[in-house]
C-alpha positions in Angstrom: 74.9 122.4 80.9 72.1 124.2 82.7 70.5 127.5 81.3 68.8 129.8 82.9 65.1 130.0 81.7 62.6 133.3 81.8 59.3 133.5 82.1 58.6 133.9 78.5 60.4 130.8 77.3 58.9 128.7 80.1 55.3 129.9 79.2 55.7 128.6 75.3 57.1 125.2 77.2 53.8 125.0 79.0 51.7 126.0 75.5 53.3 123.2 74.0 52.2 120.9 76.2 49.0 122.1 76.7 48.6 121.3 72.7 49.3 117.5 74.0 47.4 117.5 76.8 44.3 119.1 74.6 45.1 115.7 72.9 43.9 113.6 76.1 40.3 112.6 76.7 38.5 115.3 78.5 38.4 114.1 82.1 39.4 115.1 85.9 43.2 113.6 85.2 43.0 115.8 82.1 41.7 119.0 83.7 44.3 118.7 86.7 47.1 118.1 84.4 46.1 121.8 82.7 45.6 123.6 85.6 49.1 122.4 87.2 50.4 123.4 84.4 49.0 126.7 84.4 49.8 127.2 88.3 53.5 126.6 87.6 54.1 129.4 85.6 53.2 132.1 88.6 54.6 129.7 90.8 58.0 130.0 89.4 57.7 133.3 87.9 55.2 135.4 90.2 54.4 138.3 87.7 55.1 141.3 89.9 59.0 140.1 90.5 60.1 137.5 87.7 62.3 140.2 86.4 64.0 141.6 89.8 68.0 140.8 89.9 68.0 137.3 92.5 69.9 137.6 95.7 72.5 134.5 95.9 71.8 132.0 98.0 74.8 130.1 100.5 76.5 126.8 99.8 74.6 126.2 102.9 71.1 127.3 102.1 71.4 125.6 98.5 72.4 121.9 100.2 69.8 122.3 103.1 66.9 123.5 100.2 67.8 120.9 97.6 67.8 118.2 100.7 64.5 119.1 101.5 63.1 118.8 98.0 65.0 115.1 97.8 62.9 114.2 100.7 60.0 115.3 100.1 57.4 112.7 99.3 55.0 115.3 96.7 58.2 116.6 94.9 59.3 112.8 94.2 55.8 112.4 92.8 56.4 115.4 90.7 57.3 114.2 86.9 61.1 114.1 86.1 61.2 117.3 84.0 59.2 119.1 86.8 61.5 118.5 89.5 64.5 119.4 87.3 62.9 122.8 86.4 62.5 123.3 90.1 65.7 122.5 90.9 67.1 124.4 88.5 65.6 127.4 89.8 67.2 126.9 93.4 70.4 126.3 91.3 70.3 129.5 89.5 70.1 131.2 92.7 73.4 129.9 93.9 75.0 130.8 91.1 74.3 134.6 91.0 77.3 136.0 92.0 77.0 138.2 95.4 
């Protein structure tokens, strides 16, 4: 079942794992994996509209969007829960009724 997250519950996501990436020897690999993580969280939830209604989104737009993603060779590289939480964005859209 998918549920739709808000920008509040995804930020304490992203604290909790910055408490195990704390756990990581301080290095470059270490330093990019916080500051990813602290990018996503205005990338999916820009500050100024997280909490505007969302406009649905076609059957159309939906298959040619998440058909992009599938190809795309930096979103494959993405980790597994990462590119579900993005997908499950462009989901959500879909599902708002019109």
């Amino acid at each position: 079942m998918t549920t739709k997250m808000n920008r509040e519950a995804y930020e304490k996501l992203i604290e909790e794992d910055l408490k195990l990436v704390e756990r990581l020897p301080d290095n470059i690999v270490r330093n990019h994996i916080e500051q990813v993580l602290h990018w996503s969280v205005d990338a999916l939830y820009p500050p100024d509209t997280w909490m505007e209604p969302l406009t649905a989104m076609s059957d159309e737009s939906f298959m040619a969007i998440t058909g992009i993603l599938d190809k795309d060779e930096e979103f494959k590289r993405l980790p597994v829960a990462s590119r579900m939480v993005l997908k499950n964005e462009v989901y959500s859209l879909k599902k708002v009724k019109k």
